[in-house]
N, C-alpha and C positions, 0 to 999 in steps of 0.2 A: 437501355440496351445498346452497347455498344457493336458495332456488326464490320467485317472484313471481304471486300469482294475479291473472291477466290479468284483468278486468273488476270488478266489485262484488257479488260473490255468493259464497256459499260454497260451494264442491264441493259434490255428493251424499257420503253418509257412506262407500261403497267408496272412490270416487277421491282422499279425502283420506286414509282410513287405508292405499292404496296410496302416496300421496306422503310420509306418515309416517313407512314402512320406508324409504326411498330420500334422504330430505333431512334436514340438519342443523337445518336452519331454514326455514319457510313464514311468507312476507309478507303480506298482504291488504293491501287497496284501501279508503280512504272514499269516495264517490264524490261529484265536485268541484262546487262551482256556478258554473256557466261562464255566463255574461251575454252575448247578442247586442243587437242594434239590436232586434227584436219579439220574443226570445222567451227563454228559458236555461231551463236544468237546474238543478234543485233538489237540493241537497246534502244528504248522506247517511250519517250512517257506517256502517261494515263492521258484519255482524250478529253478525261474532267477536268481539265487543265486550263481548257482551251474557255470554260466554262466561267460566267461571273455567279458562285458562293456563294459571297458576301452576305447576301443576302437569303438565304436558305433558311426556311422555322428550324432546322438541324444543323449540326456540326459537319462541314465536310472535312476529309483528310485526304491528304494525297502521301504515299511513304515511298522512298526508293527501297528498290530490291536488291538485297546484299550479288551486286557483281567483281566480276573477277575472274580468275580461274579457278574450272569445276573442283578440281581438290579441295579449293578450301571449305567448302558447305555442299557442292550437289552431287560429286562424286558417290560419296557412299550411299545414297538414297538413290541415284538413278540404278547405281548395280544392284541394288536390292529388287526394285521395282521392274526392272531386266529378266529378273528369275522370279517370280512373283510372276504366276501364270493369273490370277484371278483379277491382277492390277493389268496385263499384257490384253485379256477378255474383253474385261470396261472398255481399255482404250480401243480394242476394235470395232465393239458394240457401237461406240460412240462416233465414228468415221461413218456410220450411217445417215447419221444426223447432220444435215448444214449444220447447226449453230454450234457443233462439236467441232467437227472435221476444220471448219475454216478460220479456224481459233489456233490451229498448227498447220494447215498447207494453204498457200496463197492461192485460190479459187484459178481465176485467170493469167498466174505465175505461168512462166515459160520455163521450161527444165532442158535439161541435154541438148544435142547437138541440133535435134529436130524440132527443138521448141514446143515439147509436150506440155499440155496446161497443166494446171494441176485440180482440175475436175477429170482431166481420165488416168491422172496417179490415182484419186481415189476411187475410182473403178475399177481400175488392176488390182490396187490393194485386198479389195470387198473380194473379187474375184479367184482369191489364190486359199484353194482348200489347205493349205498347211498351216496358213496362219490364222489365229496370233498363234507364234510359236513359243515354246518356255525353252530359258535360256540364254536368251537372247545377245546378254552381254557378251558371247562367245565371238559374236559375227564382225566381222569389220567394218563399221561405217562410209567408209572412203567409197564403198561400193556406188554409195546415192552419187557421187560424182565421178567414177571411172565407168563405170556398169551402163550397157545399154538401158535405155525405160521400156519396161515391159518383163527383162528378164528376171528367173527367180532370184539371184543376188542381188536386184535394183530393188524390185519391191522388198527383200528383210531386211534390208540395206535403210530403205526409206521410213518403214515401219519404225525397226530400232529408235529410229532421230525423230519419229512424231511423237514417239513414249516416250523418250528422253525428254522431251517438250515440255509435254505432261507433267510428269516428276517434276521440271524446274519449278513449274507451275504452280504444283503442291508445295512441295519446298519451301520456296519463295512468299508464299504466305502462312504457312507454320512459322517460318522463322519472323515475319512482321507478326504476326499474336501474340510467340515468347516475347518479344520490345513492348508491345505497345497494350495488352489485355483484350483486345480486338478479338470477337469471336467471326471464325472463319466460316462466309457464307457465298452459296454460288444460285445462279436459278436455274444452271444446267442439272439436269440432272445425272451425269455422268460423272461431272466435278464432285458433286455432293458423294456421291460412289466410293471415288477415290477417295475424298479426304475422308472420307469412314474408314477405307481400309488401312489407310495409312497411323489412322491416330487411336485403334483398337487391335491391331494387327500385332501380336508381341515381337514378331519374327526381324520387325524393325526398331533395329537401332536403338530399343531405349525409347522408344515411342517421337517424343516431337523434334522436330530438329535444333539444336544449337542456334541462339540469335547471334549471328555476325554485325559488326559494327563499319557500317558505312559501306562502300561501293569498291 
């Protein structure tokens, strides 16, 4: 069994040495820098990097994540997953959860003017009966950086760009599974959610994403 870890982070130490008995081989993620019109994600590599292999009873892998600018692979799947109310749910379901939530907002990150953490971004967020809201693509991102923290264009503002995360997330290993046979596997169980919705869901694209070649 060849097996793919869904997102940029390494298992807890159980649920890797559980995947250890069960798989041939375990892939990992660098995570990508994807470039919008105001704002991108800062690239990353896998922290099993840092790790001696070599010597492992298994196969390890490490793959880069097709970067660049979001048009060429994440555009069309983040706007799908923007209006896709049941993928906007997950993702706020899942901001309950540490092992979710700080997998896209930096815990003890400073924000705005006033240096809000990003432990009470995600208490405003959980906080605001309107969201997750559908549609999402509608709204202007730039907000997370012009927009007071606290008010209701900061928080859909913020929202939007943690779903957008998300999506690359997904993406980003659908499209390492097309290259490499790699079945895509998370021990979130929020991730596990998404990649359901995204790879049984017709309403997307044709189902898996396009493998882009190189960064």
């Amino acid at each position: 069994m060849r097996l793919l870890i869904t997102g940029y982070h390494v298992p807890s130490l159980p649920t890797l040495k559980r995947l250890i008995l069960v798989a041939d081989e375990i892939g990992f993620l660098d995570r990508p820098s994807v470039t919008f019109q105001n704002w991108g994600t800062i690239g990353r590599v896998s922290d099993i990097r840092q790790f001696k292999v070599e010597d492992s009873p298994i196969t390890i892998s490490v793959h880069e994540s097709p970067s660049g600018p979001a048009e060429g692979l994440y555009l069309p799947y983040i706007s799908a997953d923007l209006r896709n109310h049941t993928f906007l749910q997950v993702v706020f379901e899942g901001l309950k959860e540490d092992s979710f939530a700080w997998k896209f907002i930096q815990p003890m990150g400073k924000h705005g003017a006033d240096g809000t953490l990003g432990t009470e971004l995600r208490q405003d967020l959980l906080s605001d009966p309107s969201l997750p809201a559908q549609n999402l693509d509608d709204d202007d991102i730039k907000a997370v950086f012009t927009a007071k923290c606290g008010t209701v264009e900061h928080r859909r503002a913020l929202f939007k760009m943690t779903a957008a995360q998300a999506s690359i997330a997904i993406t980003s290993s659908l499209a390492i599974t097309a290259q490499t046979g790699l079945a895509p596997v998370s021990g979130d169980s929020h991730l596990c959610r998404l990649l359901a919705l995204r790879t049984s869901d017709t309403a997307y694209l044709g189902g898996t994403p396009r493998a882009s070649r190189g960064r």
